[in-house]
C-alpha positions in Angstrom: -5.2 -53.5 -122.2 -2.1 -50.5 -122.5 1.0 -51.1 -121.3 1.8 -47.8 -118.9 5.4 -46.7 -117.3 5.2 -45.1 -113.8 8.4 -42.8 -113.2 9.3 -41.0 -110.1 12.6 -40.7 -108.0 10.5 -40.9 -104.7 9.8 -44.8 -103.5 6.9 -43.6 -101.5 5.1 -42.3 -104.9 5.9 -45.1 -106.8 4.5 -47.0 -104.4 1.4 -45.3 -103.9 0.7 -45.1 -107.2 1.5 -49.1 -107.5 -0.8 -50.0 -104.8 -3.4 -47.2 -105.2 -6.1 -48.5 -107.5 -6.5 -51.9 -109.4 -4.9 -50.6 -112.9 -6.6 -53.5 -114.6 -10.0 -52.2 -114.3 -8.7 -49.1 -115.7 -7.7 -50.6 -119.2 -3.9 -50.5 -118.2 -1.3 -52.8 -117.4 1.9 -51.5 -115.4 4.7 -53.1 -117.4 7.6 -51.9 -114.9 8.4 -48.3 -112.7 11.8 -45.9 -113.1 13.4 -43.8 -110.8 14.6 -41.2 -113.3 14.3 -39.9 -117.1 17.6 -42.3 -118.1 16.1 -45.3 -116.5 13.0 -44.5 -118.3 14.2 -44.6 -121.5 15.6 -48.0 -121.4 12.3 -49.3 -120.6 10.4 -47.2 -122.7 12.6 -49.0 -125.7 12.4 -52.1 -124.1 8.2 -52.3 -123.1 7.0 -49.9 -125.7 4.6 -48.4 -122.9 1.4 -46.5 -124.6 1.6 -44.4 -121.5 4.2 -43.1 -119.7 2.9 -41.2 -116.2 6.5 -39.0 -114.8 7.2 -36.9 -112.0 9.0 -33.4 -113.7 11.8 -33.3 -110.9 13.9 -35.9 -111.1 18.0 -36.8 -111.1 19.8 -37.2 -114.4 17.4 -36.7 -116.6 13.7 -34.7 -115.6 10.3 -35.6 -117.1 10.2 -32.2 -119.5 13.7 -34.0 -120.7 12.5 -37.0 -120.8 9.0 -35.9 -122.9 11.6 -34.2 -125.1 12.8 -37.5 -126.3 9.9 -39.2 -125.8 7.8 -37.1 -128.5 11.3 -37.5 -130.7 11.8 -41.3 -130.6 8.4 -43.2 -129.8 5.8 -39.3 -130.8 2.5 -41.8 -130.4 3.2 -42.7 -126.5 1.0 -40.6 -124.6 2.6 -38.5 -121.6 1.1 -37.4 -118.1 3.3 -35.8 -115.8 2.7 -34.9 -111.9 4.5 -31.8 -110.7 4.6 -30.2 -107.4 3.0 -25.9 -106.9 6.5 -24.7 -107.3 7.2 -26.5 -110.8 3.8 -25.0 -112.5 6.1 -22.9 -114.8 7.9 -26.2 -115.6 4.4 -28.0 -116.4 3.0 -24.8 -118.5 6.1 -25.7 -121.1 5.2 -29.1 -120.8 1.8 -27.9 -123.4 4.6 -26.9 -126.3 5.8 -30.9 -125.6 2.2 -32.1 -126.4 1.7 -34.0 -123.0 -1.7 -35.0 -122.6 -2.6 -34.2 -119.1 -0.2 -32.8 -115.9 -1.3 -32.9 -112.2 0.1 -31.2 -109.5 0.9 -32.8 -106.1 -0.5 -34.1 -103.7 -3.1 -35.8 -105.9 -5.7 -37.8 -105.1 -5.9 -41.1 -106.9 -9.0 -40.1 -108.4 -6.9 -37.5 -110.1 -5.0 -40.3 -111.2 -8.4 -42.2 -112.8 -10.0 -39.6 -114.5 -6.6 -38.3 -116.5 -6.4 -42.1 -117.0 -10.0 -42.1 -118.7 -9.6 -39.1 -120.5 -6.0 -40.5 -121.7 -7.7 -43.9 -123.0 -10.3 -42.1 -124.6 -7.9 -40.1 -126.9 -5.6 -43.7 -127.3 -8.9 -45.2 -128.6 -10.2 -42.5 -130.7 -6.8 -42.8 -132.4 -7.0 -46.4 -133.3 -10.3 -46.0 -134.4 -8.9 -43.0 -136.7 -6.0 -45.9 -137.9 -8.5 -48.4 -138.3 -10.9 -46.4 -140.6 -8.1 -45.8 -142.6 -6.8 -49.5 -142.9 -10.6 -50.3 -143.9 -10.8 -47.5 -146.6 -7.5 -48.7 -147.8 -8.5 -52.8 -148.1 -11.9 -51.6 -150.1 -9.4 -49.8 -152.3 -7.6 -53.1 -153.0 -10.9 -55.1 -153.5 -13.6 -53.1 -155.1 -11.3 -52.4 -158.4 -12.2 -54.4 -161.4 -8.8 -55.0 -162.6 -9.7 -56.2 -166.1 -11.5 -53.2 -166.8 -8.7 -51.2 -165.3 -6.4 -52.4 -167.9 -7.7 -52.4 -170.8 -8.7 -48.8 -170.2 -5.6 -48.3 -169.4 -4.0 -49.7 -172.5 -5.9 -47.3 -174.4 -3.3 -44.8 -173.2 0.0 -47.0 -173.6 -0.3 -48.9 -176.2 -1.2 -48.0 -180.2 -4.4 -50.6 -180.7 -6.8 -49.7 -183.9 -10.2 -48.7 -183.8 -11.8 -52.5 -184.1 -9.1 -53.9 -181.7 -10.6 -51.6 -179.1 -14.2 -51.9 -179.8 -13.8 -55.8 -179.5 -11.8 -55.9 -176.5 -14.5 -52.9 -175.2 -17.4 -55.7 -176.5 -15.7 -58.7 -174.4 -15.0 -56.3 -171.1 -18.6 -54.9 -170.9 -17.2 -51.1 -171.3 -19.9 -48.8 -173.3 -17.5 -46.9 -175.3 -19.8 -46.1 -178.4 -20.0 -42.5 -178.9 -19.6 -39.4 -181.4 -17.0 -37.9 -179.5 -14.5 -37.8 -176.9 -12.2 -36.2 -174.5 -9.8 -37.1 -171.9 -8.9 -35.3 -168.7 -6.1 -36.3 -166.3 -6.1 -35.2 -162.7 -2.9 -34.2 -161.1 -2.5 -34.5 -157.0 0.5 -32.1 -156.7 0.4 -30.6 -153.2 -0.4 -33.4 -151.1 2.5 -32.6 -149.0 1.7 -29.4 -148.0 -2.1 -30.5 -147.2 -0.6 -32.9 -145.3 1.3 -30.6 -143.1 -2.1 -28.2 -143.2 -4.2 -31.3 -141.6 -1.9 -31.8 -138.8 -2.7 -28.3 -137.6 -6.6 -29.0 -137.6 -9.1 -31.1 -136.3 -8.8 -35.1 -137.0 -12.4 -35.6 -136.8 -13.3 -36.0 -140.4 -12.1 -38.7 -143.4 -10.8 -36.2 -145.1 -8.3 -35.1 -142.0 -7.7 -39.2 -141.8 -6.3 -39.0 -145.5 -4.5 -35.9 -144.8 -2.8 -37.7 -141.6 -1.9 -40.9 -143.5 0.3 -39.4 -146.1 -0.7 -42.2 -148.6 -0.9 -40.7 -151.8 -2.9 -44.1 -153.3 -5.7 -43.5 -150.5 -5.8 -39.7 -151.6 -6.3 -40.6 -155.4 -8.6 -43.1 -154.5 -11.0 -41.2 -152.4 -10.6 -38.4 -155.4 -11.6 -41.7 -157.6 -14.7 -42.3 -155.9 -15.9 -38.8 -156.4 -15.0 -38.1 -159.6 -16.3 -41.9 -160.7 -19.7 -41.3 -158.9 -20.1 -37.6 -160.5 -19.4 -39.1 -163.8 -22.0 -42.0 -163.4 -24.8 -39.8 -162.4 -24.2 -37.7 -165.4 -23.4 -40.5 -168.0 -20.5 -39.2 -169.1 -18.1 -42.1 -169.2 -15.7 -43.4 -167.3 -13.1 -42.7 -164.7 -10.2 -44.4 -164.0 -6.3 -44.6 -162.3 -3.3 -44.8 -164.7 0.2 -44.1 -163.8 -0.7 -42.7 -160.7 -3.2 -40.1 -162.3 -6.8 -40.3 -162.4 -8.2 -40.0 -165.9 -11.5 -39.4 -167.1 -12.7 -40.6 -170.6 -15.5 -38.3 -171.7 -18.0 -39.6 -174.1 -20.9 -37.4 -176.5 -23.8 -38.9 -178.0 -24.7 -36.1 -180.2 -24.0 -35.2 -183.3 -22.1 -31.9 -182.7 -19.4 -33.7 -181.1 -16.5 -31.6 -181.1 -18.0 -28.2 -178.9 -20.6 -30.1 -177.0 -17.8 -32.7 -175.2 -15.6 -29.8 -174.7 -18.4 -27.5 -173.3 -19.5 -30.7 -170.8 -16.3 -31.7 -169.9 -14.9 -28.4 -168.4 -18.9 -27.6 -167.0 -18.6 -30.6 -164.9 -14.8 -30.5 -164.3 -15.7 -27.5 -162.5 -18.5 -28.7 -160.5 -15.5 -31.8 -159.8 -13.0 -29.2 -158.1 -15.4 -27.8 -155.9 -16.3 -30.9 -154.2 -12.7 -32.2 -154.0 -12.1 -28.8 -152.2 -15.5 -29.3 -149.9 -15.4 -32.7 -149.1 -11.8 -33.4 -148.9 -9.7 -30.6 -149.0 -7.2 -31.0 -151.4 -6.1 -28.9 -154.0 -5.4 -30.8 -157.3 -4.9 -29.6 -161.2 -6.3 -31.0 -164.2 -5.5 -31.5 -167.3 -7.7 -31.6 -170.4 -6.3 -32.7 -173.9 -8.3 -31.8 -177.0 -11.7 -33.6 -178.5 -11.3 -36.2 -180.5 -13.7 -38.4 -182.5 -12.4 -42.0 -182.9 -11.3 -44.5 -180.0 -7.8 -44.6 -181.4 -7.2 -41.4 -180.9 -7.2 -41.9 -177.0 -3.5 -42.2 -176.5 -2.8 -38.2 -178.1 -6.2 -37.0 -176.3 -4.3 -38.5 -173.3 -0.6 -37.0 -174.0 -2.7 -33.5 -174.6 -4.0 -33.6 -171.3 -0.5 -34.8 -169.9 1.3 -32.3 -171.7 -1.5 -29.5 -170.2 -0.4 -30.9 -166.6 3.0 -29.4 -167.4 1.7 -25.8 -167.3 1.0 -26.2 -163.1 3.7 -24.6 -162.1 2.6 -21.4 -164.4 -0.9 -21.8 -163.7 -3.1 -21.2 -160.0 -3.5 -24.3 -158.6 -7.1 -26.0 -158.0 -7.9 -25.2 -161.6 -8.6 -26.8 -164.9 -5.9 -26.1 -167.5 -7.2 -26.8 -171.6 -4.4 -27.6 -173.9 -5.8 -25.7 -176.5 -5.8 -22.7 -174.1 -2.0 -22.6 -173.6 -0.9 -24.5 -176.9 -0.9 -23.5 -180.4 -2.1 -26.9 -181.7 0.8 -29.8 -182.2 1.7 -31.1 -185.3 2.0 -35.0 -185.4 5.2 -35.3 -184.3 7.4 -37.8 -181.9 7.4 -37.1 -177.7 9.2 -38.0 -175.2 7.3 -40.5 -172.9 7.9 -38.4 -169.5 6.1 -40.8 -167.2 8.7 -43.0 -168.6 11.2 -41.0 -168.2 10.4 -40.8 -164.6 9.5 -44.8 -164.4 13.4 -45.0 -165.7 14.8 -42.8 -163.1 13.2 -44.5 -160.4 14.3 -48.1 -161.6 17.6 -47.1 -162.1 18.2 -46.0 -158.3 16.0 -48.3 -157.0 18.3 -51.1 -158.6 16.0 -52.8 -160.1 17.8 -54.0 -163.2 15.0 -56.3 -165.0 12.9 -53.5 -164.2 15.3 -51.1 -166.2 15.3 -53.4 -169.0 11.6 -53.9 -169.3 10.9 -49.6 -169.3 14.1 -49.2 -172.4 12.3 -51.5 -174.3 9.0 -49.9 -174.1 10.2 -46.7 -174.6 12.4 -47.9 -178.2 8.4 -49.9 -178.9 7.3 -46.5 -178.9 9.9 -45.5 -181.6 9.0 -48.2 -183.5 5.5 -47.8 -183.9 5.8 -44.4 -184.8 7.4 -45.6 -188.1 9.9 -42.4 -188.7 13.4 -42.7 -190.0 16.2 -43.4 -188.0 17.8 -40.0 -188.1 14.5 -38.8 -186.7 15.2 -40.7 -183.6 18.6 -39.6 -182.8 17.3 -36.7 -180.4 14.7 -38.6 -178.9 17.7 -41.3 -177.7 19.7 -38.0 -176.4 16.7 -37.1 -174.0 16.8 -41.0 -172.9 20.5 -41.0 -172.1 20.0 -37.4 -170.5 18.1 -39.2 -168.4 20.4 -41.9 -167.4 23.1 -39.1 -166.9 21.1 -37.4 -164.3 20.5 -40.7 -162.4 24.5 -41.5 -162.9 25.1 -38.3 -161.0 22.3 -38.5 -158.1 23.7 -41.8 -157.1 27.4 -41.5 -157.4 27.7 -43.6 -159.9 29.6 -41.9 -162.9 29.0 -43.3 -166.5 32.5 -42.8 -167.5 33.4 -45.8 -164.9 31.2 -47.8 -166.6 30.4 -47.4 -170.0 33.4 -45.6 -171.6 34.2 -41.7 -171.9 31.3 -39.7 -172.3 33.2 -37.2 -175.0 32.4 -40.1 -177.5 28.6 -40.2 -176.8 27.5 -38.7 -179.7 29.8 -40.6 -181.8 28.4 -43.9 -180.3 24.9 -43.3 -181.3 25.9 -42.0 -184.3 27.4 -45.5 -184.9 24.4 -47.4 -184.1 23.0 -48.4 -187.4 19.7 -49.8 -186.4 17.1 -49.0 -183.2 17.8 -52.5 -182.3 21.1 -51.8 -182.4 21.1 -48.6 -180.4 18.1 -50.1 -178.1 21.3 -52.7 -177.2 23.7 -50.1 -176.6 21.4 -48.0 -174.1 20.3 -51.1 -172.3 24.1 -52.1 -171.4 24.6 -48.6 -170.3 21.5 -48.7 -167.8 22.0 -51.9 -167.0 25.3 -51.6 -165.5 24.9 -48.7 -164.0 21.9 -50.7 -162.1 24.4 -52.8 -160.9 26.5 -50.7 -159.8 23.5 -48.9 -157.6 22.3 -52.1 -156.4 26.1 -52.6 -155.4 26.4 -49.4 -153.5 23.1 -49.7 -151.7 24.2 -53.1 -150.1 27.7 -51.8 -149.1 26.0 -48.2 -147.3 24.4 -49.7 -144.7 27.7 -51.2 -143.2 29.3 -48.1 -144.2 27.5 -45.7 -142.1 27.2 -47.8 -138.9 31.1 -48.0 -139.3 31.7 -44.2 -139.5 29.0 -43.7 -136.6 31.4 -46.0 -134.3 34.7 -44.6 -135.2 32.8 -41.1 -134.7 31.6 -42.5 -131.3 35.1 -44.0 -130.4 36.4 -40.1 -131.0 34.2 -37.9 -129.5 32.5 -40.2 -126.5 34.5 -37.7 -124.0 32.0 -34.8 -125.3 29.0 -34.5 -122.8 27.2 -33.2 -125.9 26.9 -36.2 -128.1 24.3 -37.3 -128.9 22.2 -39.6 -132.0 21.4 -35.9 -134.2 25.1 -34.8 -133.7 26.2 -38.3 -135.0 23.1 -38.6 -138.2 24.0 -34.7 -138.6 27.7 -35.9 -139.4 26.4 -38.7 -141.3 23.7 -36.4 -143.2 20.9 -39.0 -142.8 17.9 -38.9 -140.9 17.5 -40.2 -137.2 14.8 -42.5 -137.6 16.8 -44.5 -141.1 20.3 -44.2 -138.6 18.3 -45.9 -135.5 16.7 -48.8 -137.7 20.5 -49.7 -139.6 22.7 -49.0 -136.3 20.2 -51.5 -134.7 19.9 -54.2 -137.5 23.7 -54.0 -138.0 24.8 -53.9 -133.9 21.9 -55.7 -132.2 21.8 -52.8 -129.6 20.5 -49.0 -129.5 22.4 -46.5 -130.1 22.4 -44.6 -126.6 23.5 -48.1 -125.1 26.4 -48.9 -127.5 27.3 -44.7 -126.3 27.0 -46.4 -122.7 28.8 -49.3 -123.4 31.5 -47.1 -125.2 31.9 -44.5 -121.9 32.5 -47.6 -119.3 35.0 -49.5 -121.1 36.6 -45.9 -121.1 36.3 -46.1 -117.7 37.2 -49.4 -117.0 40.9 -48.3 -118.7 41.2 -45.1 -116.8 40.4 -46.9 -113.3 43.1 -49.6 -114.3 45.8 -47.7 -115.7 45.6 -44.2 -114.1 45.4 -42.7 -110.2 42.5 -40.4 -111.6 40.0 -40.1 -109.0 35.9 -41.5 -109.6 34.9 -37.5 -110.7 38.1 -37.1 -112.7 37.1 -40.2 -114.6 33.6 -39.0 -114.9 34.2 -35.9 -116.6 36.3 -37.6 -119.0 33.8 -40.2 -120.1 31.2 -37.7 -120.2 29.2 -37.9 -116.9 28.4 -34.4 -115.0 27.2 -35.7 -111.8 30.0 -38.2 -110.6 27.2 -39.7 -108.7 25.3 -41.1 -111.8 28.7 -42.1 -113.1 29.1 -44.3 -109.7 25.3 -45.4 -110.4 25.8 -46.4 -114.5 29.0 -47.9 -113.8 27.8 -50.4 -110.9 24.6 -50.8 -112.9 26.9 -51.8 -116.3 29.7 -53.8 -115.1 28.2 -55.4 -111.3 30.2 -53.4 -108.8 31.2 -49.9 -108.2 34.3 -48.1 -109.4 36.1 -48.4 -106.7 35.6 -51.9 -106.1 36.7 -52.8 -109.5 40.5 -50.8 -109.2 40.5 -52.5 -106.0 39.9 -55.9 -107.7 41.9 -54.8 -110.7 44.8 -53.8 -108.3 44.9 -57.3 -106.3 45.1 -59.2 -109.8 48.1 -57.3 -110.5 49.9 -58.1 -106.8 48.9 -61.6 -107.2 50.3 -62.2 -111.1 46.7 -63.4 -111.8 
């Protein structure tokens, strides 16, 4: 059963429409009726209708205005409006608002049932849409085996030797055994833009599903199942997520290892892209690191076809980029973890302090086991602390405030005498300026619903404001503003406004001779008649009524 709002200024309509079928049998349920666009959107926010069936010409506020902020503030309720011969123009903009069906008076009520089928139908077919992507994304969750997962993800992370991995490969049933092997990385980089591509299509298929869900783990993992059943049938391997990047492990069984994985690999790389781009229509780049022969080797393989990734943005996308085709090969030498880096970043502005802590230890691990001098670590520490320096200056939250003058940074890790020592040092730095984030973040919320009041309190005389002028001042978003105004003040926004303009009101009736439609237009109200109308409808009685109440408390002393 949907809940469904009837709105029309005429009681006879209303009534009619009330009375003219049993709305049960239609799948609906009339939660409550308006008389105009104003009194429609307090219900809409109270009920949460699925369907809201309006009238165009109304008082106040019309249905194209109220569809306006309909489509803005709750864009899944489904709209029908009823409009008279003369208002046909008025309907034909009603198509750029997305309302699902109009119909013009007089109507029959079979009018009313078959728009009311046809309305369901699309309600339906959306939840079925929602629900087939709920179910993909709980198979996701299930059908992984996480050991396996991990330990082939460790091969990437973490420096293991040749027998480590063969035993651990032994006890998780993973046929590694092989001549040679190579590892390609698959990059989802313009999800967002195939995102807004879907919503201009059809949202018949699973691919337009994915598209409209905007979840970037349901995108990888549909690419997953692809690439993983591809792989399978051709016995090459395995496939895998890691860091939010599918990778797949190549493996040869003959003896000219080197140019037969390479010459397989990119073969059926290319048959990969072309049914990515058929069967789901994203665009993706990937990345393939050079052959290697031995199992320990997997991590560079890995940072090849990482470091490959890195030539997108100079590369056509939907295409498979070789390291050895746009690299001069690297000497052994020490690299910056980027998806570290980036792991780092986000801690740090998430707040997450233990988090921060955990990722600077891994990445001074790293510098351990590459067994270098000391002095050869000195830039690598730089491009950390870069790091932290950008993430001070995203967030407000200056390093010089919290971890001394940055003139001296050089000289401080200069001065560190051990990694330990300067692993120490870089952890207090991030740590506190994790703190001072998580700080910030909790004292924002109060902060912005405090400047949107005193804004309010200032410009509630201007018939123009509105939620986007306030969020524009504020420079955040409309739907973030909405859910912090209401957590902090317990109402909306548009009824604290209310609440705001008759208090005004209530002041100008009891200290000034101002007539009702002087007040009005200084509290913000065009029509002096819906001013008479809000006010009654806010405090109890009518303007009039309460000077003449506030004037007989003054004669009596009372």
């Amino acid at each position: 059963m949907y809940n469904l709002l009837l709105v029309d200024d005429e009681p006879d309509v209303r009534q009619r429409l009330m009375n003219g079928m049993n709305w049960s049998d239609q799948g609906f349920n009339v939660v409550d009726t308006a008389e105009n666009g104003l009194e429609a959107i307090e219900r809409i926010e109270r009920y949460r209708p699925e369907l809201v069936i309006t009238d165009i010409s109304m008082p106040f506020m019309n249905g194209l205005e109220l569809s306006d902020w309909i489509r803005v503030e709750y864009p899944a309720t489904r709209i029908v409006l009823l409009t008279g011969y003369d208002e046909f123009e008025f309907a034909k903009r009603a198509i750029k608002l997305d309302v699902d069906e109009f119909i013009l008076k007089p109507f029959s009520m079979e009018e009313i049932v078959q728009a009311l089928v046809r309305v369901k139908q699309r309600i339906e077919a959306e939840e079925r849409r929602f629900e087939d992507v709920k179910m993909l994304r709980e198979h996701y969750r299930t059908s992984l085996p996480v050991l396996r997962e991990t330990f082939l993800a460790s091969l990437l992370s973490r420096k293991m030797s040749h027998s480590q991995i063969v035993e651990q490969a032994r006890t998780y049933e993973v046929a590694l055994d092989g001549t040679g092997y190579a590892v390609s990385v698959i990059n989802l980089q313009h999800y967002d833009e195939q995102l807004k591509e879907g919503n201009n299509h059809g949202l018949n298929s699973q691919s337009s599903s994915l598209q409209i869900s905007g979840d970037l783990n349901l995108q990888l993992f549909a690419i997953l199942n692809i690439a993983g059943e591809l792989w399978s049938k051709r016995k090459m391997g395995r496939v895998f997520l890691h860091q939010d990047h599918i990778v797949l492990l190549s493996i040869s069984r003959t003896s000219d290892q080197s140019n037969s994985i390479l010459r397989h690999t990119i073969t059926l790389l290319q048959e990969l892209l072309l049914q990515i781009d058929r069967l789901l229509k994203l665009k993706v780049t990937i990345g393939l690191g050079d052959p290697i022969s031995r199992l320990d080797e997997l991590r560079e393989a890995y940072d090849g076809a990482m470091q490959a990734i890195e030539y997108r943005l100079l590369e056509e996308s939907n295409r498979i980029i070789y390291i050895g085709d746009v690299e001069m090969r690297a000497y052994n030498r020490l690299r910056f973890n980027k998806m570290k880096e980036q792991e780092l970043v986000r801690c740090l502005k998430l707040g997450a302090v233990a988090k921060v802590k955990e990722v600077v230890y891994e990445l001074f691990n790293e510098l351990i086991e590459a067994e270098v001098p000391y002095r050869d670590y000195k830039m690598y520490i730089v491009e950390i602390l870069t790091s932290v320096l950008k993430a001070a200056r995203e967030t407000d939250a200056y390093l010089e405030d919290i971890h001394g003058a940055l003139g001296n940074v050089f000289l401080e890790i200069e001065a560190q005498e051990t990694l330990s020592a300067a692993r120490d040092w870089l952890t207090a730095i991030c740590t506190n300026l994790t703190e001072t984030v998580m700080l910030n973040r909790k004292q924002s919320f109060g902060q912005f619903v405090q400047q949107a009041m005193e804004y309010v309190h200032t410009h509630f005389a201007d018939r123009e404001l509105s939620i986007n002028q306030v969020c524009n001042y504020l420079h955040i978003s409309v739907g973030y503003f909405s859910s912090i105004f209401k957590k902090e003040t317990t109402v909306t926004f548009v009824t604290y406004l209310i609440n705001i303009r008759m208090e005004a009101a209530k002041e100008l009736l009891s200290t000034t001779d101002l007539k009702a439609f002087e007040i009005a237009e200084r509290v913000a109200f065009a029509d002096p008649n819906y001013f008479s109308f809000t006010f009654k409808k806010h405090i109890g009685i009518s303007p009039k009524e309460y000077r003449n109440r506030i004037a007989k408390e003054w004669s009596t002393g009372t």
